[in-house]
N, C-alpha and C positions, 0 to 999 in steps of 0.2 A: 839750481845749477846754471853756471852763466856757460851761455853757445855762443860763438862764432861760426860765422856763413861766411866762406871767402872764394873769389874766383880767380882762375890767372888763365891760361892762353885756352880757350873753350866755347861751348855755343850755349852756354847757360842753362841748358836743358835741363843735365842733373841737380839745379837747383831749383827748377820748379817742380819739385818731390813735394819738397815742403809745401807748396799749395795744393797738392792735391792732397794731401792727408784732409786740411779743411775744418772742420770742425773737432775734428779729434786732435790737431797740435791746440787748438783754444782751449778744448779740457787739459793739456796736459801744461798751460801757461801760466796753473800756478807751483807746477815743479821747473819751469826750465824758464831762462829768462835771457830770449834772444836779444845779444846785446852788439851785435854785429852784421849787419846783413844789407849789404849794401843794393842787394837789389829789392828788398824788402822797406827798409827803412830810409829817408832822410835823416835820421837823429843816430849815430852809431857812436861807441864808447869803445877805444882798445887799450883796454887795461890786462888781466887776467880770466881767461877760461878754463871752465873745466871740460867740456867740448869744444874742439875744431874741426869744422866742416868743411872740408879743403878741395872744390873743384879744379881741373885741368890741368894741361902739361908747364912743365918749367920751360920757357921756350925764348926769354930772354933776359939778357942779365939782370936787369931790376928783379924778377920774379925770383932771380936767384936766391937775392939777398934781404926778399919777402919771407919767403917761404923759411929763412931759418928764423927769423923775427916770428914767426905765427908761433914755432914750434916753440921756441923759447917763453912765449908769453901762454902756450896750453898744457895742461895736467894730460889728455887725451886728444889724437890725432887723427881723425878720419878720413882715408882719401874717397872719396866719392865718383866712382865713373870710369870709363877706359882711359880719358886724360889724365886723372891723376894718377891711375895705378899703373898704367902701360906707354904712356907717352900720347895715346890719341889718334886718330888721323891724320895728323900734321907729321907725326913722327916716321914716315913713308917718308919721307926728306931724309932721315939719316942713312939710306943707302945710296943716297944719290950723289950727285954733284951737288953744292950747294952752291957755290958762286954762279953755277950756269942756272938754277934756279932763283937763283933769288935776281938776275938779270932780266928775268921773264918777268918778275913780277914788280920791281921799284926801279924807280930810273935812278935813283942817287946810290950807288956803290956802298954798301954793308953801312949804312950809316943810320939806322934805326933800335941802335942794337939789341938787337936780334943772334942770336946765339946757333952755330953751327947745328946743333942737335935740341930736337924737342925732347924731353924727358919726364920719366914719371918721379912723383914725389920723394921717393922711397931711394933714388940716387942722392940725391942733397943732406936728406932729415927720416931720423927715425918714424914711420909710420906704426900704429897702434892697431888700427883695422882698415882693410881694405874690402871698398864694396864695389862688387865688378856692376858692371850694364854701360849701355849706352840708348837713351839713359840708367840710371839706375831705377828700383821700384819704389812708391812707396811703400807698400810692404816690409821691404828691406830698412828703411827711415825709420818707421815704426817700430820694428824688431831693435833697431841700436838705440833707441831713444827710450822702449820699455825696459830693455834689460839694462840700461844706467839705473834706473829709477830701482829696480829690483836687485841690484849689485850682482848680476850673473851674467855668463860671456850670452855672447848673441848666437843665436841659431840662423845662419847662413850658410847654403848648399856649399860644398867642395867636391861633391863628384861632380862623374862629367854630365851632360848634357842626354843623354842616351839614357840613362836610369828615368827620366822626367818622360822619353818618348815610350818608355815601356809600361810607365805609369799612366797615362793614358792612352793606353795600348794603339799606338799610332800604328801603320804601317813604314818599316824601315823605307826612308828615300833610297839609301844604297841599295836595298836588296831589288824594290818592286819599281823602281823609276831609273836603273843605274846613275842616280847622279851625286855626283862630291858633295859630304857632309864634314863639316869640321864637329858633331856634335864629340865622337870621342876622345876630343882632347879638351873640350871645351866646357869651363865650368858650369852646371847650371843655373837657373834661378829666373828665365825668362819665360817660364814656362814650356820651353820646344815650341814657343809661339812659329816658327818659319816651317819646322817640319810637321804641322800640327796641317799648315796648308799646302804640302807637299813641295817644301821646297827644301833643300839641303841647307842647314846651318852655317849660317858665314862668321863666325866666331866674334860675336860682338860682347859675350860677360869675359873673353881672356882665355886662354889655357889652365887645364886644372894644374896643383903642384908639380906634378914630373910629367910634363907629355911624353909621350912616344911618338916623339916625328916619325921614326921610322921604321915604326910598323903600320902605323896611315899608310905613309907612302908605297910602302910593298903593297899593301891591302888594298889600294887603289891606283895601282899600276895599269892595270888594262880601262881604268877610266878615265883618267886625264896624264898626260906627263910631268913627274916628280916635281920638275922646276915651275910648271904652270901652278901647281898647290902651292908652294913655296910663294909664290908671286903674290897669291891670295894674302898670305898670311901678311907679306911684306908692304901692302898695299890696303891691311884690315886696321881694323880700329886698336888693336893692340898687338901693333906692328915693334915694340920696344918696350914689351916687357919682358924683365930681365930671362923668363923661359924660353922664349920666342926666340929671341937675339943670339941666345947662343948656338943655334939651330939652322942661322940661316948664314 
């Protein structure tokens, strides 16, 4: 199977998955044959894939008109990471002003261009699977790169985050510490690694399918005010994914 590894507006992170897998992608180099990967490789070939590995946000017009080029040239589309499925951390820009931002940060007037709104992949181009983190695991790389091999869907978490704290029977942060947890809208798969050291989940694997903004909200009404959670979410790493966004 030929892969493609691609990145667009991001911190590269969820691309070095694929190094820590290690010696287990070396065994698996005689089924899959990365033939894209630019931070991997000097020598890259873009012809046609049956994987694409699609890290970060759509965040300026070039990437636009990348990102349907990838899709068009892959049988299979993987967004990898909160950039590509949610927009990222950059995408805390789309409630703002952006001409008064972008004057803070480049002294030549919108002239790099750079596009109003960061976005996730799945606004431009059909995505096939989306795998939440920030970064993501390799765990998770493993799981979509055996079950290509074994032609079955991949086993990745969709509940929320709070099933993973009861599985290792943590103590609830809301109950015995009253502090703000996003774990129950929050997909799992990071292990509960924040509330495992008593700290409330800041929503970095994305919201599961249908959150309940607001029944959080009522549910933590005598702990923080409505619009300060709000702020979290608008100000988190999957701040424009499309659950999120309609919510806020």
């Amino acid at each position: 199977m030929k892969v493609g590894v691609f990145k667009f507006s991001s911190c590269d992170g969820c691309q070095l998955a694929f190094f820590e897998l290690e010696r287990e992608l070396l065994e698996l180099s005689e089924r899959f044959q990365i033939e894209y990967f630019l931070e991997a490789s000097s020598e890259n070939r873009w012809e046609r894939f049956d994987i694409a590995f699609v890290e970060g946000s759509i965040s300026t017009h070039d990437e636009e008109e990348r990102i349907v080029r990838i899709r068009e040239s892959s049988k299979y589309l993987v967004a990898i990471g909160a950039c590509a499925v949610s927009g990222g951390i950059q995408s805390a820009r789309n409630y703002e002003n952006f001409e008064e931002l972008f004057r803070r940060v480049y002294e030549k007037p919108l002239g790099y261009g750079i596009s109003r709104l960061s976005r996730p992949l799945s606004d431009f181009v059909k995505v096939d699977l989306e795998v939440r983190g920030c970064p993501i695991s390799k765990d998770a790389l493993r799981e979509i790169l055996l079950s290509h091999l074994y032609n079955k869907s991949p086993n990745l978490p969709s509940y929320p985050l709070c099933l993973e704290c009861k599985r290792k029977l943590n103590t609830c942060v809301v109950v015995a510490h009253r502090q703000v947890c996003l774990g129950p809208i929050t997909v799992a798969g990071c292990g509960a690694l924040c509330p495992s050291y008593g700290r409330g989940c800041y929503g970095c694997y994305g919201p599961v399918e249908k959150p309940n903004l607001e029944a959080l909200l009522e549910g933590y009404k005598g702990l923080m005010p409505s619009e300060n959670i709000k702020e979290l979410l608008r100000l988190g790493f999957n701040a424009y994914n499309p659950n999120i966004r309609v919510m806020l």
